[in-house]
DSSP file (Angstrom, degrees, kcal/mol; ACC not computed):
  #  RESIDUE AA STRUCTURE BP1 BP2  ACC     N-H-->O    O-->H-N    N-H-->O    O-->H-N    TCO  KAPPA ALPHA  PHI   PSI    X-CA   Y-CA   Z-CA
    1    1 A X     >        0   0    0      0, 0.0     4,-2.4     0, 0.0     5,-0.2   0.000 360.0 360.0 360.0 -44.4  -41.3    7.1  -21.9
    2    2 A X  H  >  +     0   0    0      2,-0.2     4,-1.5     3,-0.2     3,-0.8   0.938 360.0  32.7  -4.6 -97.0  -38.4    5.0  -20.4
    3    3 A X  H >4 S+     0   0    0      1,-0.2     3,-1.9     2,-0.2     2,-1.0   0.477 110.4  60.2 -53.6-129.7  -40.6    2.2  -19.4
    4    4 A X  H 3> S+     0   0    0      1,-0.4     4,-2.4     2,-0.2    -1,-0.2  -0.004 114.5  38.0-133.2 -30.2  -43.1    2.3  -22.0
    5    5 A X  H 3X S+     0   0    0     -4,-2.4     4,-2.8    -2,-1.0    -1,-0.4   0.893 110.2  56.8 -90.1  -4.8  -40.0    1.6  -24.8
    6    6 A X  H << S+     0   0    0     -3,-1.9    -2,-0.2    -4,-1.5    -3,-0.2   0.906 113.6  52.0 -75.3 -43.8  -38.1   -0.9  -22.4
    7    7 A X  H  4 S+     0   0    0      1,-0.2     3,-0.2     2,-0.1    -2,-0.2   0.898 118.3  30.7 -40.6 -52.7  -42.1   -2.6  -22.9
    8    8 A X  H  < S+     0   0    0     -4,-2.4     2,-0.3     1,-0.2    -2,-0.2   0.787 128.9  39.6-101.0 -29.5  -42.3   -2.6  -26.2
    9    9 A X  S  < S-     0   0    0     -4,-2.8    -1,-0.2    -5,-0.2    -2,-0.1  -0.651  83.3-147.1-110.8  69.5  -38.3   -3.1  -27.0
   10   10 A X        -     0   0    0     -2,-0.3     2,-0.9    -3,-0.2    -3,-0.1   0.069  12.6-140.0 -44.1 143.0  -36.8   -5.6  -24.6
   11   11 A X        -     0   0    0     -5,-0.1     2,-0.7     2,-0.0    -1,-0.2  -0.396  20.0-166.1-100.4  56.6  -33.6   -5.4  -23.5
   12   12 A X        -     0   0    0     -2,-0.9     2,-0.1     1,-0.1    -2,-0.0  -0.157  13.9-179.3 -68.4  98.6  -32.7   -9.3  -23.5
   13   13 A X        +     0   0    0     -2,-0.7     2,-0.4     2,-0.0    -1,-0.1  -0.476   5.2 169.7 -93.7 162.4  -29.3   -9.3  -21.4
   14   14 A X        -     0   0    0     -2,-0.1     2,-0.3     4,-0.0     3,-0.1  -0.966  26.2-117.0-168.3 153.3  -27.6  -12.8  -20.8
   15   15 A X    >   -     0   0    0     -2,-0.4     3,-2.0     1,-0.1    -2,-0.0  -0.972  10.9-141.1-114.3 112.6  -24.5  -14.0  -19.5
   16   16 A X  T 3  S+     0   0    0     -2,-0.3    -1,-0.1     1,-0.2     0, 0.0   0.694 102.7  11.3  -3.1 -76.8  -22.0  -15.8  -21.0
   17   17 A X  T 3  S+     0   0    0      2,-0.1     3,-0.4     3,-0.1    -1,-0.2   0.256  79.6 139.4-101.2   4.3  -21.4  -18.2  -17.4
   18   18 A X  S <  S-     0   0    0     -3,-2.0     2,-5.8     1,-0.3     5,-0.2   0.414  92.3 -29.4 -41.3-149.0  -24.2  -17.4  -15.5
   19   19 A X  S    S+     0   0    0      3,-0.1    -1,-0.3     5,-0.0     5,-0.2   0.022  87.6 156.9 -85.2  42.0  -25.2  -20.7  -14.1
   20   20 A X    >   -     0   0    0     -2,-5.8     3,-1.5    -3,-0.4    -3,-0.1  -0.573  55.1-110.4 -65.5 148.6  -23.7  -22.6  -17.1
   21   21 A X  T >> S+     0   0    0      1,-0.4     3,-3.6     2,-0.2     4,-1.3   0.923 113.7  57.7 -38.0 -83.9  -23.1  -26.1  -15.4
   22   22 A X  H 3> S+     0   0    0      1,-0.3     4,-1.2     2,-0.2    -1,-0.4   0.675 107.3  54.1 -58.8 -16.2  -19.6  -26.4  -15.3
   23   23 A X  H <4 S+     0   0    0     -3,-1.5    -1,-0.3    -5,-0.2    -3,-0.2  -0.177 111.4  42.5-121.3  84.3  -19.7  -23.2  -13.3
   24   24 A X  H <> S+     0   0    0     -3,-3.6     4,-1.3    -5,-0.2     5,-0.3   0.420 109.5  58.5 -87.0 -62.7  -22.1  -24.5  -10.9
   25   25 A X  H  X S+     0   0    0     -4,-1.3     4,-1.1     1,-0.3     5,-0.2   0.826 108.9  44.0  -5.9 -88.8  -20.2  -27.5  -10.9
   26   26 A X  H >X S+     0   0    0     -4,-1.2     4,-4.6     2,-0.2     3,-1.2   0.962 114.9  46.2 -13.6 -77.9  -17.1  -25.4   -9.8
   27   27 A X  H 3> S+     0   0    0      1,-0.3     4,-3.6     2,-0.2    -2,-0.2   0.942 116.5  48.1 -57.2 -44.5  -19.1  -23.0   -6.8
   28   28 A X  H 3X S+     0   0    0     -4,-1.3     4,-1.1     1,-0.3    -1,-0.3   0.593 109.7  53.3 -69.7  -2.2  -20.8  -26.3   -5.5
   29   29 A X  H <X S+     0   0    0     -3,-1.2     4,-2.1    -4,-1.1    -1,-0.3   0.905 114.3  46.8 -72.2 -64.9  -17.0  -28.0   -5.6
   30   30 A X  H  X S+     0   0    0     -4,-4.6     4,-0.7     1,-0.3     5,-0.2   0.850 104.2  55.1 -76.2 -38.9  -16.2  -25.2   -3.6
   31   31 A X  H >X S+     0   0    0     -4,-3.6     4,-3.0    -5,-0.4     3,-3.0   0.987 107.9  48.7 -54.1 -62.3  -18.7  -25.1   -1.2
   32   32 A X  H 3X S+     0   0    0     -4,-1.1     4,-4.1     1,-0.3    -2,-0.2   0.871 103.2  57.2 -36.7 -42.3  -18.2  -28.4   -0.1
   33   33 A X  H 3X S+     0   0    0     -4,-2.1     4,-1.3     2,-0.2    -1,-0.3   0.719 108.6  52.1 -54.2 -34.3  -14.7  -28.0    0.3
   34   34 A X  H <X>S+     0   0    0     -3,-3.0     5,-2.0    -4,-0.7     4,-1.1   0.769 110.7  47.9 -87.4 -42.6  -15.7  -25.0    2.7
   35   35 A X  H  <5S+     0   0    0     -4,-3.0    -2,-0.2     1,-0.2    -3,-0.2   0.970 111.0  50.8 -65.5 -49.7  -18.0  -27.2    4.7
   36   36 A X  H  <5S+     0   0    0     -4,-4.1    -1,-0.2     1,-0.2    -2,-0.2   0.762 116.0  37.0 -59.6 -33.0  -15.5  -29.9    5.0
   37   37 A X  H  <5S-     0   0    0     -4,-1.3    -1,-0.2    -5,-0.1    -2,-0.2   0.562 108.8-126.5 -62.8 -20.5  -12.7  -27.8    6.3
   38   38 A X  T  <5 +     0   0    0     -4,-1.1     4,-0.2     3,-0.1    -3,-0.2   0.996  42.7 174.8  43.6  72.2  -15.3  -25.8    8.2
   39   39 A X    >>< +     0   0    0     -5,-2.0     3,-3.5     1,-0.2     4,-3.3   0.953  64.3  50.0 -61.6 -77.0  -14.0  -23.0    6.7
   40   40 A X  H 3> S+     0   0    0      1,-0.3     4,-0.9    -6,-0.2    -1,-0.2   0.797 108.2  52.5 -61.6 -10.9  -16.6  -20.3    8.1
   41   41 A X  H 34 S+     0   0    0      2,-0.2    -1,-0.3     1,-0.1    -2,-0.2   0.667 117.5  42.9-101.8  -0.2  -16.3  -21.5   11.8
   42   42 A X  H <> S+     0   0    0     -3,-3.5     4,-0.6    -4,-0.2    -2,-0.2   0.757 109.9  56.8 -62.9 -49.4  -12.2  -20.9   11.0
   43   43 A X  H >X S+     0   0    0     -4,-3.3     4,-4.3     1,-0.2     3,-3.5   0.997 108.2  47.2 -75.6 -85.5  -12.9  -17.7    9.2
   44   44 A X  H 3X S+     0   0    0     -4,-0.9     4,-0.9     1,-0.3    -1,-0.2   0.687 111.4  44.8 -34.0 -29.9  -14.7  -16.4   12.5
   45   45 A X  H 3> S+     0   0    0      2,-0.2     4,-1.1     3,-0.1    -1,-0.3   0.590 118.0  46.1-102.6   8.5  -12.2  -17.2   15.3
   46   46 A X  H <X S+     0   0    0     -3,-3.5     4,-2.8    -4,-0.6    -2,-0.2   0.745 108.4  56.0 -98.9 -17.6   -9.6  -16.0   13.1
   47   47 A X  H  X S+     0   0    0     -4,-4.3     4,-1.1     2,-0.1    -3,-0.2   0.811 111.6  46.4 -61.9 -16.9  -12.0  -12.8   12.3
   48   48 A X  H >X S+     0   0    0     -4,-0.9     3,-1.2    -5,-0.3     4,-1.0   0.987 112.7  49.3 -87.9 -53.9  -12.0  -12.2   16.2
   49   49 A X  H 3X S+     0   0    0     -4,-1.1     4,-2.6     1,-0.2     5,-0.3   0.892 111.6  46.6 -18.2 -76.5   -8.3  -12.7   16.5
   50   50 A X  H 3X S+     0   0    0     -4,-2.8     4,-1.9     2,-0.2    -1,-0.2   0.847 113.5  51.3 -29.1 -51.4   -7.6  -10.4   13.8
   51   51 A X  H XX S+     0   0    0     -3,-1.2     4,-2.9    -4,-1.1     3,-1.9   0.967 111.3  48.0 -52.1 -70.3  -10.4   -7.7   15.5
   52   52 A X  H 3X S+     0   0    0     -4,-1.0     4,-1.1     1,-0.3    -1,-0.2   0.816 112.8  47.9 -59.3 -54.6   -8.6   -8.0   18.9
   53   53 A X  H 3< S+     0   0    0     -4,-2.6    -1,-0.3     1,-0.2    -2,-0.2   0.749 114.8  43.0 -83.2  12.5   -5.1   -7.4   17.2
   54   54 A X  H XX S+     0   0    0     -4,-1.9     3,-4.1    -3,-1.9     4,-1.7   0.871 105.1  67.4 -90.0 -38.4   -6.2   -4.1   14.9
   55   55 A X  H 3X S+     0   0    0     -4,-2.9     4,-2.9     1,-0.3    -1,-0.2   0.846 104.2  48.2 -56.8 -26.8   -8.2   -2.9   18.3
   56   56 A X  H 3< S+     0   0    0     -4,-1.1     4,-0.4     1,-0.3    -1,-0.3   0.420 103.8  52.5-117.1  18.8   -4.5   -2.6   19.5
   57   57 A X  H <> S+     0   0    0     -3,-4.1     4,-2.7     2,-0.2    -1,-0.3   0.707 107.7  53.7 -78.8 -38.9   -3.2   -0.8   16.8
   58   58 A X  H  < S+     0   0    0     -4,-1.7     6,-0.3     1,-0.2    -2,-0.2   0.932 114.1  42.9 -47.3 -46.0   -6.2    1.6   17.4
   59   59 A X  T  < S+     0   0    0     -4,-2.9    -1,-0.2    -5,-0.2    -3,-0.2   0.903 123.8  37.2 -70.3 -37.4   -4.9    2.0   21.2
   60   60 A X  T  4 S+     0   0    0     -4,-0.4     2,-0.4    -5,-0.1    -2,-0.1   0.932 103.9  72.8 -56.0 -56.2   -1.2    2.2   20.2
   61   61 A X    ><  -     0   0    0     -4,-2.7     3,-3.8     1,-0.1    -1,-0.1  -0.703  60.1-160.8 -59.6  79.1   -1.4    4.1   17.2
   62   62 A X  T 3  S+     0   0    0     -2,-0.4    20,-0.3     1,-0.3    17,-0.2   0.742  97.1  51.0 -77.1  -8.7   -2.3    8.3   17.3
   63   63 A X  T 3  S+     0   0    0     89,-0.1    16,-1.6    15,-0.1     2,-0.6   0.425  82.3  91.8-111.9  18.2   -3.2    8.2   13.8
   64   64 A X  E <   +A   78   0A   0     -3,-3.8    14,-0.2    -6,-0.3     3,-0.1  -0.898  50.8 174.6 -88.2 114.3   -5.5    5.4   14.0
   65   65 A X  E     -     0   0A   0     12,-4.5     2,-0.3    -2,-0.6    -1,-0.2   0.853  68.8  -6.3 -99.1 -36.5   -9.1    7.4   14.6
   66   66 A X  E     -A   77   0A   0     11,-0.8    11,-1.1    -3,-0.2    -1,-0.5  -0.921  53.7-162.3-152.9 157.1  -11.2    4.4   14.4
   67   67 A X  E     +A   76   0A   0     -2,-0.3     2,-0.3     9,-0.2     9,-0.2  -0.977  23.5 172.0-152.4 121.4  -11.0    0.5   13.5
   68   68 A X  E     +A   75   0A   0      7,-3.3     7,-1.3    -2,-0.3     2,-0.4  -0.888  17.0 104.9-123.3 156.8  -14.4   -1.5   12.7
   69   69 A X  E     -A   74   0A   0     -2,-0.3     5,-0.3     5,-0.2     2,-0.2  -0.966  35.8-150.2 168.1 179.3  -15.1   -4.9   11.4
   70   70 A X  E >   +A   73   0A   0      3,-2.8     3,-1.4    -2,-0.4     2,-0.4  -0.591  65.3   8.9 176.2 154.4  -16.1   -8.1   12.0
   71   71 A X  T 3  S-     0   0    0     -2,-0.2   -20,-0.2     1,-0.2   -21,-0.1  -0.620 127.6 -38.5  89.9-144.3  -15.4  -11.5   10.7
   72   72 A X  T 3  S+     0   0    0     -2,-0.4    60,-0.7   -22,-0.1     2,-0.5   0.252 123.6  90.4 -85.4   1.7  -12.6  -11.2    8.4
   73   73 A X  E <   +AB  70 131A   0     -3,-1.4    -3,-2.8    58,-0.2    58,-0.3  -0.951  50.4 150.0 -98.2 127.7  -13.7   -7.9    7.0
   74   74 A X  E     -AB  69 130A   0     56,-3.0    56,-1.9    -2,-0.5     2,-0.5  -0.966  26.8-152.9-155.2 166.5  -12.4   -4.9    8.9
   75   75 A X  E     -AB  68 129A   0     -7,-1.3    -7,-3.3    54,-0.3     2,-0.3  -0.961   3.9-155.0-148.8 132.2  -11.4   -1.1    8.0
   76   76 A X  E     -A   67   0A   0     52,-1.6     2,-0.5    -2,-0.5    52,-0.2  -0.911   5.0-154.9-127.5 116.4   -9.2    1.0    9.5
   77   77 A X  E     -A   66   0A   0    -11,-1.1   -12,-4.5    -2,-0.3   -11,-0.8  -0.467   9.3-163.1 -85.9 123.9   -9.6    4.9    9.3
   78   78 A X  E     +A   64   0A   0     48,-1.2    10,-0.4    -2,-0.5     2,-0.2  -0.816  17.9 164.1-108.3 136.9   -6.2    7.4    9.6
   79   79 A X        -     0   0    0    -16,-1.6     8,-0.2    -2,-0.5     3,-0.2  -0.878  40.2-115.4-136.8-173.4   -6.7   10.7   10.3
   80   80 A X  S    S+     0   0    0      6,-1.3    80,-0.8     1,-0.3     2,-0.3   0.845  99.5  26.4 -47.0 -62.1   -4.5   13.5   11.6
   81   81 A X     >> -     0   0    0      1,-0.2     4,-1.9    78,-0.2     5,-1.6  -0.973  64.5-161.3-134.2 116.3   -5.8   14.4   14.6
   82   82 A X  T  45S+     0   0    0     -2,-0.3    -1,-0.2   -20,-0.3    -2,-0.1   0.866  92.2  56.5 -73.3 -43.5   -7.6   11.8   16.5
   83   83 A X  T  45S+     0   0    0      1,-0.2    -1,-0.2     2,-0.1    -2,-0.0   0.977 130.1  22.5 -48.2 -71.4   -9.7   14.2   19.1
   84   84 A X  T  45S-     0   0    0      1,-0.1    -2,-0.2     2,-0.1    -1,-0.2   0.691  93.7-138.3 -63.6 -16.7  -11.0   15.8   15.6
   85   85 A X  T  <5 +     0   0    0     -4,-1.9     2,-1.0     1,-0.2    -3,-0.2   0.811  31.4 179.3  26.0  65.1  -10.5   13.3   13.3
   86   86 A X      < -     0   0    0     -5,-1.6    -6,-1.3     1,-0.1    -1,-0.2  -0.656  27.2-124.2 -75.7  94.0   -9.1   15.8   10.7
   87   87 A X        -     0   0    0     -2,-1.0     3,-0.2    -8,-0.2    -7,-0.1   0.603   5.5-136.4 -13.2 166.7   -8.1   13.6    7.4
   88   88 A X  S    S+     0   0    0      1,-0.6     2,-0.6   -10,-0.4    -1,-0.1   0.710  99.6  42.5 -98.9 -44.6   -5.1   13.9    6.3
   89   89 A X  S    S-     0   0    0      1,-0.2    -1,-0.6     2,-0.0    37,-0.2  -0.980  77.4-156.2 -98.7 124.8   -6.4   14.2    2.0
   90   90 A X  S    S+     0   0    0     -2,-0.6    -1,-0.2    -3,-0.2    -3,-0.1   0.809  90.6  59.1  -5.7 -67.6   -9.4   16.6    2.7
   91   91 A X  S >  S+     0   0    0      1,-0.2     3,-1.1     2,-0.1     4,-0.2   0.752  78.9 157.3 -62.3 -58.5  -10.8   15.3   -0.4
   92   92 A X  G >  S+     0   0    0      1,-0.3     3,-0.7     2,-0.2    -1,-0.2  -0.343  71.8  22.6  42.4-140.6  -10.9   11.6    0.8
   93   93 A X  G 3  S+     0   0    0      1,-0.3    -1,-0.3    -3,-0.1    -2,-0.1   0.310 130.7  49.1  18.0 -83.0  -13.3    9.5   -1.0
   94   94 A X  G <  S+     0   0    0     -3,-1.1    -1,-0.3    -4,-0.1    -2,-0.2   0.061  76.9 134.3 -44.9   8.2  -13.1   12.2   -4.2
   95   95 A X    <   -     0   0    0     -3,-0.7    -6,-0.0    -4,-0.2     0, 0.0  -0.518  54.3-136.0 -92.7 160.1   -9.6   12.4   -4.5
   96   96 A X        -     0   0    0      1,-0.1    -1,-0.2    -2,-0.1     3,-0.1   0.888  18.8-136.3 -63.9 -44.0   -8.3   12.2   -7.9
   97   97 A X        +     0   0    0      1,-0.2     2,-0.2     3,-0.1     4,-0.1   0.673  57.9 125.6  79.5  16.6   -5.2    9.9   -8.0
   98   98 A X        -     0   0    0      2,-0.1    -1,-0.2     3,-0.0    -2,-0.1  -0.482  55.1  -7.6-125.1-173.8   -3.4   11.6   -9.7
   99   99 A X  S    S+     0   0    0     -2,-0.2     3,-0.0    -3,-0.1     0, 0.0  -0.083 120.7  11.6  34.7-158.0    0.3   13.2   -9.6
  100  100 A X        +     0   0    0      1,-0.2    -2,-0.1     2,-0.1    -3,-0.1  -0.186  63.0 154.4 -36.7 125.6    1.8   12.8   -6.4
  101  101 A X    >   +     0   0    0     -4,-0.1     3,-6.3     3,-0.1     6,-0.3   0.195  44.4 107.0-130.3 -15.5   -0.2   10.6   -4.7
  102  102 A X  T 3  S+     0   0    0      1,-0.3    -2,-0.1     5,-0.1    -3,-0.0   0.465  75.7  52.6 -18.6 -39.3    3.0    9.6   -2.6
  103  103 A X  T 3  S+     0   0    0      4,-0.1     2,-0.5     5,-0.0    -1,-0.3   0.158  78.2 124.9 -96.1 -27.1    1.8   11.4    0.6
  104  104 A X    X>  -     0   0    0     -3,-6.3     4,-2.6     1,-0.1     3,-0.6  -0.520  62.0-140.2 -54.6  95.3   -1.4    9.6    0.4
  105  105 A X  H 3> S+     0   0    0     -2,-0.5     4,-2.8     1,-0.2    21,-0.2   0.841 104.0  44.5  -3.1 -72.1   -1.8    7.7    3.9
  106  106 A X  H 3> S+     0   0    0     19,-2.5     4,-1.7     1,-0.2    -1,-0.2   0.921 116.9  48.3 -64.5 -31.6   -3.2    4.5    2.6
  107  107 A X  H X> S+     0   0    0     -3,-0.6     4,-1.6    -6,-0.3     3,-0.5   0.970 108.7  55.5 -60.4 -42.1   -0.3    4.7   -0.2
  108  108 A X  H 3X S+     0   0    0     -4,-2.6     4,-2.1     1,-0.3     5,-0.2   0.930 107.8  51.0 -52.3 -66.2    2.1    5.4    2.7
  109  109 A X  H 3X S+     0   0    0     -4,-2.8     4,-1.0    -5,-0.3     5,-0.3   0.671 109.5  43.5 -62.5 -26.9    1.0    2.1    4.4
  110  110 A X  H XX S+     0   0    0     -4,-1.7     4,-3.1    -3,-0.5     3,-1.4   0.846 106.8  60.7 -90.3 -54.0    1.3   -0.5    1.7
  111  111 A X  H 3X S+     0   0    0     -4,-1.6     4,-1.7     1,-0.3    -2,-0.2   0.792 113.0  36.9  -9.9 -68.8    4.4    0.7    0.7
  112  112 A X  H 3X S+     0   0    0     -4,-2.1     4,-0.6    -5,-0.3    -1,-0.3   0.917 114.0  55.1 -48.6 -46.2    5.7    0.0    4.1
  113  113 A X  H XX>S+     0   0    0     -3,-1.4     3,-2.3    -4,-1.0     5,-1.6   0.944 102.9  60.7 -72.2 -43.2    3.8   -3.1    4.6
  114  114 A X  H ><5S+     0   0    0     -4,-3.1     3,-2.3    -5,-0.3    -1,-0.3   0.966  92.2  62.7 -32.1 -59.0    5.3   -4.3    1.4
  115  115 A X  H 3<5S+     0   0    0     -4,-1.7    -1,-0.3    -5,-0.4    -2,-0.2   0.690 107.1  44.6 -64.1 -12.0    8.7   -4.1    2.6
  116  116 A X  H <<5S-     0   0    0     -3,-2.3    -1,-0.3    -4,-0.6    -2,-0.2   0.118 125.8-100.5-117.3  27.3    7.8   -6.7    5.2
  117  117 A X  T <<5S+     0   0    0     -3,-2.3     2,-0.4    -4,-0.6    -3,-0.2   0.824  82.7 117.8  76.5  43.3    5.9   -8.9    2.6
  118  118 A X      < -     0   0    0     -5,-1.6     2,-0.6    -8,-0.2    -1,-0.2  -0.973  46.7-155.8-131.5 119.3    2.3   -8.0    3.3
  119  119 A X        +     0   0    0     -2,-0.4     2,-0.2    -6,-0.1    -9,-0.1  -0.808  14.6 174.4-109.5 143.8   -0.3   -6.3    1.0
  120  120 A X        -     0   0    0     -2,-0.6    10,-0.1   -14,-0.1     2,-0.1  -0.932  27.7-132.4-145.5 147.7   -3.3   -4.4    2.7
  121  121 A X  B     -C  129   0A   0      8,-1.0     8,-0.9    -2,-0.2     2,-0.1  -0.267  20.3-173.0 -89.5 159.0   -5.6   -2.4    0.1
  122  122 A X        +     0   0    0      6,-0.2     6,-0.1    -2,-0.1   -12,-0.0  -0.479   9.6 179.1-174.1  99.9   -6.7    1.0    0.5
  123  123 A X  S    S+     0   0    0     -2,-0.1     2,-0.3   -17,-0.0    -1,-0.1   0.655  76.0  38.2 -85.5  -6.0   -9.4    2.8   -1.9
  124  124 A X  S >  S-     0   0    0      3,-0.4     3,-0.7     1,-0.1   -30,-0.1  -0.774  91.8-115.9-121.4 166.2   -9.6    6.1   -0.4
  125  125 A X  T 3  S+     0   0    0     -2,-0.3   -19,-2.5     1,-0.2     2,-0.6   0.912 103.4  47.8 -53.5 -57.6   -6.7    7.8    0.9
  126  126 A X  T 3  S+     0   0    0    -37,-0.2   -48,-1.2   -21,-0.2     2,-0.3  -0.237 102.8  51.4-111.3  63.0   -7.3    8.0    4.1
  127  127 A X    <   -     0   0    0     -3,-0.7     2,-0.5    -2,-0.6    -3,-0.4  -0.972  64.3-134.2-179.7 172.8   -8.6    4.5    5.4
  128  128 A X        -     0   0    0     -2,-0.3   -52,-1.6   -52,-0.2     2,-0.6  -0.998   9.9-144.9-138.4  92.1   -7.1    1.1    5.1
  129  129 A X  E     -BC  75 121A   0     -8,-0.9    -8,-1.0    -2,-0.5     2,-0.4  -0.900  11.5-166.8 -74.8 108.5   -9.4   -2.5    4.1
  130  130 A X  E     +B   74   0A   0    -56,-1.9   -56,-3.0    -2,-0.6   -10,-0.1  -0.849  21.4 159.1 -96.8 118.6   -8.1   -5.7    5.9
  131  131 A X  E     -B   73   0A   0     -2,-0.4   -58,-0.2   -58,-0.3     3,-0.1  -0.591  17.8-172.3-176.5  39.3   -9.8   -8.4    4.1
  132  132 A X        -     0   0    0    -60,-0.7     2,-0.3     1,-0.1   -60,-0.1   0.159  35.1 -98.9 -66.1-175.7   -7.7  -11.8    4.7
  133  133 A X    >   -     0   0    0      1,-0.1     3,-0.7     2,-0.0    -1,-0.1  -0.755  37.1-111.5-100.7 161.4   -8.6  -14.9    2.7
  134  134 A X  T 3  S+     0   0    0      1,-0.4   -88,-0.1    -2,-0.3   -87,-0.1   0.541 114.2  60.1 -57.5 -37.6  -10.6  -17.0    4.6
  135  135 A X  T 3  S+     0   0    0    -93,-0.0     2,-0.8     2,-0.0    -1,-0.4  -0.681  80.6 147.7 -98.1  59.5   -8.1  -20.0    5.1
  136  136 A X    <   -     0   0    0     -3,-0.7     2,-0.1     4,-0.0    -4,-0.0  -0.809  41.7-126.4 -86.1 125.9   -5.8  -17.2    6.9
  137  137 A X     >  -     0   0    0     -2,-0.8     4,-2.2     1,-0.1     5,-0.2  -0.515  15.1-130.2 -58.5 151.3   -3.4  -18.4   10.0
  138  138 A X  T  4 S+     0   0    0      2,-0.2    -1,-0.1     3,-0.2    -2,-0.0   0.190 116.3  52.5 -71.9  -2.3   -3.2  -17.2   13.0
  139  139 A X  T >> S+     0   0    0      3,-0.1     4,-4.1     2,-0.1     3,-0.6   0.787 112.4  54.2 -85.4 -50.1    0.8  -17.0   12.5
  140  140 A X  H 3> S+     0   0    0      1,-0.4     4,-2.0     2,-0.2     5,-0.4   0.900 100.6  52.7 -41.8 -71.3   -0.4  -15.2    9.4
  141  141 A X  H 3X S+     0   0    0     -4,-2.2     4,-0.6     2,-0.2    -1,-0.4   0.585 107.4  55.6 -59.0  -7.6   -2.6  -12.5   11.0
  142  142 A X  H <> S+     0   0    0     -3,-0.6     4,-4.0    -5,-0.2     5,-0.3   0.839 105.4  51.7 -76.1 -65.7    0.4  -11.6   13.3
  143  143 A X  H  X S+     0   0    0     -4,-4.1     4,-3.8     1,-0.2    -2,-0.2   0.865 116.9  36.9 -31.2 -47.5    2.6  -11.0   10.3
  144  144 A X  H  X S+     0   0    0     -4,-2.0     4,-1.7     1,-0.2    -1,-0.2   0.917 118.8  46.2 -98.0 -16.1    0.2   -8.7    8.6
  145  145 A X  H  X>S+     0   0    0     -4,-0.6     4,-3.6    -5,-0.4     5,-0.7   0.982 114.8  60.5 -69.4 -39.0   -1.1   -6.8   11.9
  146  146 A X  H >X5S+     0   0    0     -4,-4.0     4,-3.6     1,-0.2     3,-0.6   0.964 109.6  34.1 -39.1 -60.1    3.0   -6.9   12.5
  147  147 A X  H 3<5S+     0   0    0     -4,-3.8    -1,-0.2    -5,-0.3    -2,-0.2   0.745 108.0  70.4 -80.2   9.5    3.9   -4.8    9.4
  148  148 A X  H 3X5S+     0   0    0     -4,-1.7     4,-2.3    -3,-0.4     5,-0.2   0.898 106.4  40.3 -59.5 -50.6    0.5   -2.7   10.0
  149  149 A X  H <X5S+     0   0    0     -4,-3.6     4,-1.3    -3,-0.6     5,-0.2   0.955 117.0  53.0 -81.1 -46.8    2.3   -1.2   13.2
  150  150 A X  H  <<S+     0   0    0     -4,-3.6     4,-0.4    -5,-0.7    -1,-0.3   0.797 114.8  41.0 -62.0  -6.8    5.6   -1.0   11.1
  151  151 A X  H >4 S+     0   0    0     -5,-0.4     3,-3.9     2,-0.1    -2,-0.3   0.817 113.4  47.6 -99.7 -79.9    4.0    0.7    8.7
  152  152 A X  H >X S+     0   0    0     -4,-2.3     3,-0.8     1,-0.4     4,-0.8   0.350  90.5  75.7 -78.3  -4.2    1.9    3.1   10.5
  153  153 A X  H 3X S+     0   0    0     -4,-1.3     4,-1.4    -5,-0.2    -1,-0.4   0.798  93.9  62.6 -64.7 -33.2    4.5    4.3   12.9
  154  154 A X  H <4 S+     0   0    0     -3,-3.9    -2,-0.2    -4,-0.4    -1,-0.2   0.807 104.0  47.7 -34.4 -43.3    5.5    6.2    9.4
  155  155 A X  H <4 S+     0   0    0     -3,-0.8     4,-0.4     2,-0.2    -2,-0.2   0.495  98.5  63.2-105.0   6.6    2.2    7.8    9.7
  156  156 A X  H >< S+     0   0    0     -4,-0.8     3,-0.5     1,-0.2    -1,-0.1   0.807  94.3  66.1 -66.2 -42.1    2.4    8.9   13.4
  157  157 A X  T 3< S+     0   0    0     -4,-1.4    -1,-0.2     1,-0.2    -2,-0.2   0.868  98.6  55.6 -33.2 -46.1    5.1   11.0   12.3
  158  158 A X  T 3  S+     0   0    0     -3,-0.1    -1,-0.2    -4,-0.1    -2,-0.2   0.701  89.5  98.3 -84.0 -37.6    2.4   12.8   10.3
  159  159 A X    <         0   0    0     -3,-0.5   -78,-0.2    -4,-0.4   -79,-0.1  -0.001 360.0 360.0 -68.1 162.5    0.2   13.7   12.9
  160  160 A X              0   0    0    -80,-0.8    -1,-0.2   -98,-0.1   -79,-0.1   0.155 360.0 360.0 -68.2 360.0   -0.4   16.7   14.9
């Protein structure tokens, strides 16, 4: 029945800026820009850097259970107990937001990271997204891995 009125009553959806010119204009700007700097072959030895120093948060770190990634994308998962890898929020994913969220692992870790001038994202409680811009330094990725290990000595406390 779905299909048969989406057939007969089209649903004509459109977008404002979908490839209007000037932005095309714009991404093909930007692309170039990428090529000439040779952006993605930057982006990749600073994603391995980056890999190499979160692997040695993993090793340091008891509340680190696991660190994944590659490129400049990488996730880091906190749990409790690393031998079980018992969360800290049960709930993880699902968890509300709401009230106290203070307590929260991932809140715990920007907070901290803040205080040494670095902001790292965190959409579940209990896990971490490390996400640099592309044109990141290699001075740069030592600062944030730095205030990662200041921060997460906070959450070592936590552990069993």
């Amino acid at each position: 029945d779905i299909a048969k009125f989406f057939d007969e009553y089209r649903w004509w959806h459109i977008s404002t800026h979908g490839s209007h010119p000037v932005c095309m204009a714009a991404v093909v700007s930007n692309i170039k820009v990428m090529m000439e700097e040779r952006i993605p072959d930057r982006a990749a030895k600073m994603g391995e850097h980056l890999g190499k120093r979160l692997k040695e948060l993993e090793d340091r770190h008891k509340c680190v259970g696991h660190v994944d990634g590659m490129g400049l994308a990488w996730y880091i998962e906190l749990v409790r107990d690393r031998k079980t890898k018992e969360p800290f929020v049960p709930e993880d994913r699902y968890a509300p937001y709401v009230g106290d969220t203070s307590k929260y692992p991932g809140i715990m870790v920007l907070r901290r990271c803040l205080e040494k001038g670095v902001f790292i994202g965190s959409s579940v409680p209990n896990s971490l997204k490390v996400g640099p811009p592309l044109t990141i330094t290699e001075e740069d990725v030592d600062m944030g891995v730095e205030a990662l290990d200041y921060a997460l000595m906070e959450i070592d406390e936590m552990c069993s």
